[in-house]
N, C-alpha and C positions, 0 to 999 in steps of 0.2 A: 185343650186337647180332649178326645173323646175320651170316654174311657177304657184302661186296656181288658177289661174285663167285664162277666155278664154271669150271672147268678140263676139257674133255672131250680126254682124252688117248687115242691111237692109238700103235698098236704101232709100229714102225720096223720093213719085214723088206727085208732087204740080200741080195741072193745072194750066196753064200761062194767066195770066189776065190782062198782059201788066204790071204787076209788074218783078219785079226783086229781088228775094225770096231768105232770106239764106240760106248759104249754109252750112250742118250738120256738123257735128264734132263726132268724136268715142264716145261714152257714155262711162264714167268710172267704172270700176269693182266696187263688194261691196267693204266695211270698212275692214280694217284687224278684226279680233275676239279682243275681252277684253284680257287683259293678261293672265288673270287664264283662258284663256279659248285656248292660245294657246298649240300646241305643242311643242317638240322639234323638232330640224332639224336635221334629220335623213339621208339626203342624197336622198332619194326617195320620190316618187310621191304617195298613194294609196288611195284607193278609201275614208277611215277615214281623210285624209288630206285635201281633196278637200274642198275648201267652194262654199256653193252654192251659184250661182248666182241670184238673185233678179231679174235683170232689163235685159230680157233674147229679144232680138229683138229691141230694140229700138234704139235710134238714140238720139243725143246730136244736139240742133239748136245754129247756129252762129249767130251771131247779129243783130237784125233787128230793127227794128221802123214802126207800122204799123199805120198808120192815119186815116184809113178806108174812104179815101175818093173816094174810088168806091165802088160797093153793093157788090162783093166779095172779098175774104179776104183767108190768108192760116191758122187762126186760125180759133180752131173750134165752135159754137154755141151751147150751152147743149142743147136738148130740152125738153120738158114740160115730169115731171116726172110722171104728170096725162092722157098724152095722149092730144089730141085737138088742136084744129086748133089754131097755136103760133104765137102771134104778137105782140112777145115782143122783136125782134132785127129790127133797121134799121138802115142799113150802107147809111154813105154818105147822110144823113140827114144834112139840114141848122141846125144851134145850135140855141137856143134858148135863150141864152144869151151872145153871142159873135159872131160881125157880121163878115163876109167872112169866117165863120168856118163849115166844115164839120164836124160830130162826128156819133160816135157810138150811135145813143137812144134806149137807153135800158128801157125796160119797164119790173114792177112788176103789176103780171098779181093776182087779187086779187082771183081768183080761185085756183094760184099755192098750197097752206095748206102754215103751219109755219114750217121752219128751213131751216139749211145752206143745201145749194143743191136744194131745190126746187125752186127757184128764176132762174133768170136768170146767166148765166154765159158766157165767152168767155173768154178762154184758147187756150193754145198751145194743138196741136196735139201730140208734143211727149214731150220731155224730157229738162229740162234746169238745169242747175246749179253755181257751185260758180259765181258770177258776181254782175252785178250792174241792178237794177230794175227800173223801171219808170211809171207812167201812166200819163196824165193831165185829171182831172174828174172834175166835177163838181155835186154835190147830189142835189135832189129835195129841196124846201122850200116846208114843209108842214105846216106850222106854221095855216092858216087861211084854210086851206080845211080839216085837221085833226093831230089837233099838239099829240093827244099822238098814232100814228104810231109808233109800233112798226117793225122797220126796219134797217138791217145794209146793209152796202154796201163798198168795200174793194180793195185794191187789193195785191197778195201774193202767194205764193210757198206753193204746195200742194202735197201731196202724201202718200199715207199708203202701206206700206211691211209688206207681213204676218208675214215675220222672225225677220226684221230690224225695222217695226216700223212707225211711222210718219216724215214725213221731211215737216216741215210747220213751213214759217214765214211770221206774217202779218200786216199789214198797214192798220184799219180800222175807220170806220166814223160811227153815229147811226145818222139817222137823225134827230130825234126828239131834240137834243142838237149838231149842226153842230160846233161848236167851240171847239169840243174837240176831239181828237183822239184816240187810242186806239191800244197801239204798241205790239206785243206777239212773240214769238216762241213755238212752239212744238214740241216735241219727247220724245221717250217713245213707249213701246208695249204694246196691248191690251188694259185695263184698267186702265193698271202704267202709265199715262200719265204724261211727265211731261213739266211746262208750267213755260215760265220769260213773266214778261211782264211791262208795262210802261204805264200810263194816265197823259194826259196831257190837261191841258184848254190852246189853244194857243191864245186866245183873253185877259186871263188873265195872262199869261204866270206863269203860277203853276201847279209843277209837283203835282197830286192828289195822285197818287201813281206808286212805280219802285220797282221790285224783287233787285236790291243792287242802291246802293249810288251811282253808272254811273260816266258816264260824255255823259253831260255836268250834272254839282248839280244845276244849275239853267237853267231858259227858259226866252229868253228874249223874252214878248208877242207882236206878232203879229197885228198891230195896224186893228179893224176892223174885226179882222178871225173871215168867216162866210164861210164853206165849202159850202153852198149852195147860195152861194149870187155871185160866179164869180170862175172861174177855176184857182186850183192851182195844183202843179208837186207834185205826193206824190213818195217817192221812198224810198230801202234801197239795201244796198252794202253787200255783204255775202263773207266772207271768210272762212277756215277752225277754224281760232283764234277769228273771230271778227261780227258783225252783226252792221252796221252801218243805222239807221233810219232817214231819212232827208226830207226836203222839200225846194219847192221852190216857190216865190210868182207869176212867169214868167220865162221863158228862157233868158230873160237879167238879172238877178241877181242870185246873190250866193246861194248855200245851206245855209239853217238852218240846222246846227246836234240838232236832238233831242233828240239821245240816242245811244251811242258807248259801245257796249256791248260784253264787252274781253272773256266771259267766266270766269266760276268759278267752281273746281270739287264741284258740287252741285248733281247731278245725278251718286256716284262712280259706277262702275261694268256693266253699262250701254253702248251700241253703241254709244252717244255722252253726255259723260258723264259732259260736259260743258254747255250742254242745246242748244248748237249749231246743227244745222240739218248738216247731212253727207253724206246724197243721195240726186240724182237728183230728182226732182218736176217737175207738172206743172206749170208753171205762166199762174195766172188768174186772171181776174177781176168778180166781182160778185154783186149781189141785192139781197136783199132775207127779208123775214118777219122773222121776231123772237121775241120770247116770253121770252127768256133767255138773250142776247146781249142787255140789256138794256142801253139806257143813264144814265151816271153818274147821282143818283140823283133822278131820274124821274121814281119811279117805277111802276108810271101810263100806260108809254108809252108803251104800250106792245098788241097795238087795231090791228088787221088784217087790212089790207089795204083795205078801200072804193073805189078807185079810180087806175086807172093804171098808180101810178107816174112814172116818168119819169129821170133816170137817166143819164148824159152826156159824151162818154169818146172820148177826142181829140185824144188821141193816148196810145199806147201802145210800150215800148221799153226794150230791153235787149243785154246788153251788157258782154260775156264772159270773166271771167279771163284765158284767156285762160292756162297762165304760171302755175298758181295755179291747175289747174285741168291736166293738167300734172304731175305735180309733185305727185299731188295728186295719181295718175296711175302708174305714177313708184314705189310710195314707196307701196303700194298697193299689186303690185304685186312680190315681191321681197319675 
């Protein structure tokens, strides 16, 4: 049978900034349909068999690690969704907690309003998928300039399809309680959203609450976790089966797993009916005020920002499964 699908692929052109910039990879077709939503195989191609394609022009990035230690960069900078002169990215900035370190400073600009999207962000330009996720951040201490800030700050795979839905999984932090994190996935269309997710105190090491019983059933605490007190690696591993959530307290030591999440038909009849995301995303990192994204606990915390804190990111990395998103692509299109 022919195939149900057709891949219109566009060059990637990056201007050269004395880096050495990855190199793309095919994007992959959508999802096959639900079962009740297939056909049979009739032998032919027609125009009722074709499924449409989502993600029409874009491009798949191959592995990179971006440090941002010059002022340009081939990911992109959202800008200010009010308009106004923005100065709230500086690359290649000294850190401010960590010496001989270059970072990203990222500022929340107390004029951006409240919600996700109006903050600042820095994403990819195109498209990423199954693989392995990283960032090394470091969040504001606002304890004595305005402890109830309400504000989150994150980083994670992002994307809404009109037809297919959300593909978002993410790794967040509120600053007002930096000890605790905040692990989710989404998909789901329209309004059906549907969400797994995971709280955890890593100073306490207690799961507050997880959508099933996981693994790991316990958290061994983190002596000291204070996301805003010094830079640690937050990351998560995405396969078709599995969504792996970790961290690291530096680049010489081991993951912590915080949360390996197999899937469960929890969502039946659905595009990913495990709760697992099945399209490609942006990766991105983000800041932003919120009045909803509260800290555990703290339902004070939820003040507009006075001041334009200042968030840290040492780098940004992604690394493809590559084998899996093949596979992915043959069986796909079969």
């Amino acid at each position: 049978m022919k195939s149900r699908f057709a891949l219109l692929l566009i060059a990637l052109a990056v201007a050269s900034c004395g880096k050495e910039y990855p190199t793309p990879a095919p994007a992959p077709p959508p999802p096959p349909l639900p079962p009740e939503q297939e056909k049979p195989d009739n032998g032919e191609q027609d125009e009722e068999d074709v499924l449409e394609i989502p993600f029409k022009d874009v491009i798949l990035y191959g592995d990179f690690r971006e440090d941002f230690s010059e002022s340009a960069s081939f990911l992109r900078f959202a800008p200010k969704s009010n308009g106004g002169e923005d100065f709230r990215y500086y690359s290649a900035h000294p850190s401010l907690s960590a010496a001989n370190t270059k970072v990203m400073m990222m500022r929340i600009d107390p004029e951006d309003g409240e919600g996700w999207g109006k903050g600042p962000q820095v994403l990819t330009k195109d498209y990423t998928f199954y693989g392995s996720y990283s960032a090394r951040m470091r969040v504001p201490d606002i304890k004595k300039a305005q402890k109830n800030l309400g504000a989150a700050a994150g980083v994670y795979i992002y994307d809404v399809d009109e037809k297919y839905g959300h593909s978002e999984i993410d790794f967040e932090l509120r600053v007002a309680d930096p000890t605790i994190v905040y692990l989710s996935a989404i998909t789901g269309t329209g309004k059906d959203l549907n969400r797994i997710s995971r709280t955890i105190n890593l100073a306490k090491g207690t799961i507050i609450e997880s959508s099933d019983e996981g693994s790991p059933a316990t958290i061994t605490a983190i002596s000291d976790f204070d996301a805003s007190k010094k830079f640690y690696i937050y990351g998560f591993d995405w396969t078709p089966e599995k969504i792996t959530w970790w961290i690291r307290k530096d680049e010489n030591t081991d993951r912590i797993v915080l949360w390996e999440y197999t899937g469960k038909e929890l969502f039946a009849g659905t595009y990913a009916p495990t709760g697992i995301p099945v399209l490609p995303a942006h990766y991105t990192t983000s800041f932003w005020h919120s009045t909803s994204r509260l800290a555990q606990g703290m339902t004070s915390a939820k003040e507009a920002p006075k001041y334009p804190f200042e968030m840290e990111i040492d780098w940004m990395a992604y690394e493809p499964f590559d084998d899996l998103i093949n596979e992915w692509k043959e069986n796909a299109s079969k």
